[in-house]
C-alpha positions in Angstrom: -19.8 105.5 65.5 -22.2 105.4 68.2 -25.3 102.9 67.8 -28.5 104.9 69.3 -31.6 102.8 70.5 -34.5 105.3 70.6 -37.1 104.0 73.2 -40.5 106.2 73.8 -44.2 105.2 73.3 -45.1 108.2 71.1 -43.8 108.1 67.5 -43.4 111.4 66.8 -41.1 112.2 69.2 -38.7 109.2 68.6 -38.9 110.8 64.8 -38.0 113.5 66.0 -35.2 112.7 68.0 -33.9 110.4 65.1 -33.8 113.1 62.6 -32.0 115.4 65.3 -29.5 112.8 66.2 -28.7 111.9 62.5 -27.1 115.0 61.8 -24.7 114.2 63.7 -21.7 112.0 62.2 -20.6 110.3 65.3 -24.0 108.9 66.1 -26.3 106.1 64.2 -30.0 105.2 65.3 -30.2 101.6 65.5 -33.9 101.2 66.0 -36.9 102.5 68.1 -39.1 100.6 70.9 -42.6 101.9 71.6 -42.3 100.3 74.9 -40.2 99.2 77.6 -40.9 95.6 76.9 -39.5 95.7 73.0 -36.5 97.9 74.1 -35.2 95.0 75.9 -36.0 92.9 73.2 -34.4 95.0 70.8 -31.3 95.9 72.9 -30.5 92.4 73.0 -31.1 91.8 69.1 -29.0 95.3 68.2 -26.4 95.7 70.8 -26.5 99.6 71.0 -24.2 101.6 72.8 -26.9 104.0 73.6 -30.5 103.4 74.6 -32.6 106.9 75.2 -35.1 105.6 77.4 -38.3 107.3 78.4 -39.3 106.6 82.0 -43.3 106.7 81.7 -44.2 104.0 79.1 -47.2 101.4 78.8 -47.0 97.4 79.4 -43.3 97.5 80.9 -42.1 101.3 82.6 -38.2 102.8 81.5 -37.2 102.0 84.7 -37.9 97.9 84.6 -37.2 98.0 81.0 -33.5 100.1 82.0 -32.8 96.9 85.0 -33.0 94.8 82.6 -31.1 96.4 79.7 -28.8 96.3 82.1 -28.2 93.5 83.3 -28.2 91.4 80.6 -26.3 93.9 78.3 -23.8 95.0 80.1 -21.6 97.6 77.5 -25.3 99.4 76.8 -25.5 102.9 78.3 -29.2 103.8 79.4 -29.7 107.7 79.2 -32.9 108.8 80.7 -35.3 110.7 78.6 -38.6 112.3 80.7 -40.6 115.2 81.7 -40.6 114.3 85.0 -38.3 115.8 87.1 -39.8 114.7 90.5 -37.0 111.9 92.9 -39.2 109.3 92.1 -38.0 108.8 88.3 -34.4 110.4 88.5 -34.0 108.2 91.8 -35.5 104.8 90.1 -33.8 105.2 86.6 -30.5 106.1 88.2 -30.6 102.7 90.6 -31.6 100.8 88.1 -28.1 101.7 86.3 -29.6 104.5 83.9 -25.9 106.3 83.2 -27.7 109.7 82.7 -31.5 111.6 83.5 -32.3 114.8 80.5 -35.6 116.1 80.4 -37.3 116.1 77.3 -37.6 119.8 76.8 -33.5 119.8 76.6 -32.1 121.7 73.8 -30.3 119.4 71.0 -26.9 120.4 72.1 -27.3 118.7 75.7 -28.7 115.5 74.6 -26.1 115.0 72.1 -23.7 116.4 75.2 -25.3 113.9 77.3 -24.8 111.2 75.0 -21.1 112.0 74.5 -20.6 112.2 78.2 -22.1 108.6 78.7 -20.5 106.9 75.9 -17.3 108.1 77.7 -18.0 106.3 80.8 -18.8 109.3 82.6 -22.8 110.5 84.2 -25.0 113.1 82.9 -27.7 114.8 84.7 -29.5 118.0 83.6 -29.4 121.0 85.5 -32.7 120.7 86.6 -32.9 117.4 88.0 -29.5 118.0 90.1 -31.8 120.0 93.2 -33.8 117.0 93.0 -31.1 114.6 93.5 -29.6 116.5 96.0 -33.1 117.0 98.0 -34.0 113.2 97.8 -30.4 112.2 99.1 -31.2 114.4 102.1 -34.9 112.7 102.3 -33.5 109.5 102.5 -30.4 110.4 105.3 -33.3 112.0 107.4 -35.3 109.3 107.2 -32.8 106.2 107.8 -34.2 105.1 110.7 -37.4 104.0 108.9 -38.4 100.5 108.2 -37.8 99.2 105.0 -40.2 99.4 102.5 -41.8 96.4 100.7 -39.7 95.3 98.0 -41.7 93.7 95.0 -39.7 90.9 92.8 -39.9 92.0 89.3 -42.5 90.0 88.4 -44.5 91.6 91.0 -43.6 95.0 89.5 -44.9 94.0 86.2 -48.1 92.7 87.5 -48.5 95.2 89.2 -47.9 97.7 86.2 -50.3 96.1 83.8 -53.1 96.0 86.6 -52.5 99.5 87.1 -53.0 100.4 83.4 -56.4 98.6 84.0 -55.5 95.0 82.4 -57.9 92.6 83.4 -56.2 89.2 85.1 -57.0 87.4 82.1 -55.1 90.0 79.6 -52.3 90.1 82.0 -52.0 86.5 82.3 -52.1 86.4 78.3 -49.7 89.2 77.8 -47.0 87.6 80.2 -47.4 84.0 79.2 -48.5 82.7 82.6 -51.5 81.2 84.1 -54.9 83.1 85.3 -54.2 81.5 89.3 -50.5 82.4 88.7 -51.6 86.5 88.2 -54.3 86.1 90.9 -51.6 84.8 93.2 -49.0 87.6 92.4 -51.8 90.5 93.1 -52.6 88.6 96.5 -49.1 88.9 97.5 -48.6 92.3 96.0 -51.7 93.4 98.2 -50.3 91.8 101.6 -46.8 93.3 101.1 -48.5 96.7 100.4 -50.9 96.0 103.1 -53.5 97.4 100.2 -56.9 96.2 99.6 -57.8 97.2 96.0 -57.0 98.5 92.3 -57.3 101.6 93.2 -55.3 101.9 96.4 -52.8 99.9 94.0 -53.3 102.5 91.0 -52.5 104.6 93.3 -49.3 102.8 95.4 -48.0 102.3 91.0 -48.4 106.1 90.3 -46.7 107.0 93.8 -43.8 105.1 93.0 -43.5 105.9 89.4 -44.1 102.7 88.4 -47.2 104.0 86.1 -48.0 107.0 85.2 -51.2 109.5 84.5 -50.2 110.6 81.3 -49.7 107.4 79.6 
């Protein structure tokens, strides 16, 4: 039997996808997340063999939330669940160790495909993300003799998140347990690495990078 973590921020969908993946006999949902944040903490309380993950998700994005799944549960298969098909999201989900990248506007039989194909150890990719793949790969050869870009530790990514969703340094210092000068600092550093001035040129940077997203 396969244990199925369903993680998305609107409800209807996750029902949805639990009453499709229920008919199945091979496959058990586990439990849902409403954000990246509880689908860490509920792949660590469940163990699931399967977390559907959706990329674009307030307070802590799929691909932070897939890192960390990850990492500290090792024999848990993340399978990306988005409408976005742009390099930004396949190409973040996939380094963060996401096993597979469906759009939502699949048909049952290929998530339940995909699914299958991850739990045997093997990567799934829907058709149309594969151009995109393909196109980034070729983005990033041409484009090798670039600098690196900034890298932000992961606290800075989640600082960075939460101010982009418009959290004031208070909230933010509240919702990750930390000090008010402790969030200041991290959004000074953010903004030299960036070499960015404001919320909005970081708004911006979060969207860019698929950090955040407009249609939370």
């Amino acid at each position: 039997m396969t244990r199925v973590l369903l993680a998305d921020d609107h409800k209807i969908l996750r029902q949805g996808l639990r009453t499709l993946l229920e008919q199945e006999s091979d496959i058990q949902v586990v439990g849902e997340a409403e954000n990246g944040r509880s689908s860490v903490k509920l792949a660590g309380e469940l163990a699931p063999d399967v977390v559907i993950m959706d990329v674009a998700m307030p307070d802590l994005n799929g691909i932070d939330a897939t890192r960390r799944i990850t990492e500290a549960e090792p024999n848990a298969r993340v399978l990306a669940l988005s409408m976005h098909s742009d390099g930004r999201y396949v190409r973040g989900m996939l380094q963060a160790g996401a096993r597979g990248y469906i759009l939502k506007d699949c048909a049952a039989e290929e998530l339940t495909r995909a699914i299958r194909t991850v739990m045997a150890n093997q990567v799934y990719v829907s058709p149309g993300v594969t151009g995109t793949i393909v196109n980034d790969y070729v983005r990033q050869l041409s484009s090798s003799d670039a600098g690196e870009p900034a890298t932000l530790s992961r606290r800075e990514r989640e600082v960075l998140q939460l101010l982009a969703e418009g959290g004031t340094t208070a909230q933010i210092a509240d919702r990750l347990h930390l000090s008010v000068k402790t969030v200041e600092t991290h959004r000074k550093r953010i903004m030299d690495k960036l070499g960015l001035r404001s919320i909005a040129e970081l708004t911006k940077y979060a969207i860019r990078e698929g950090i955040t997203a407009l249609d939370l």
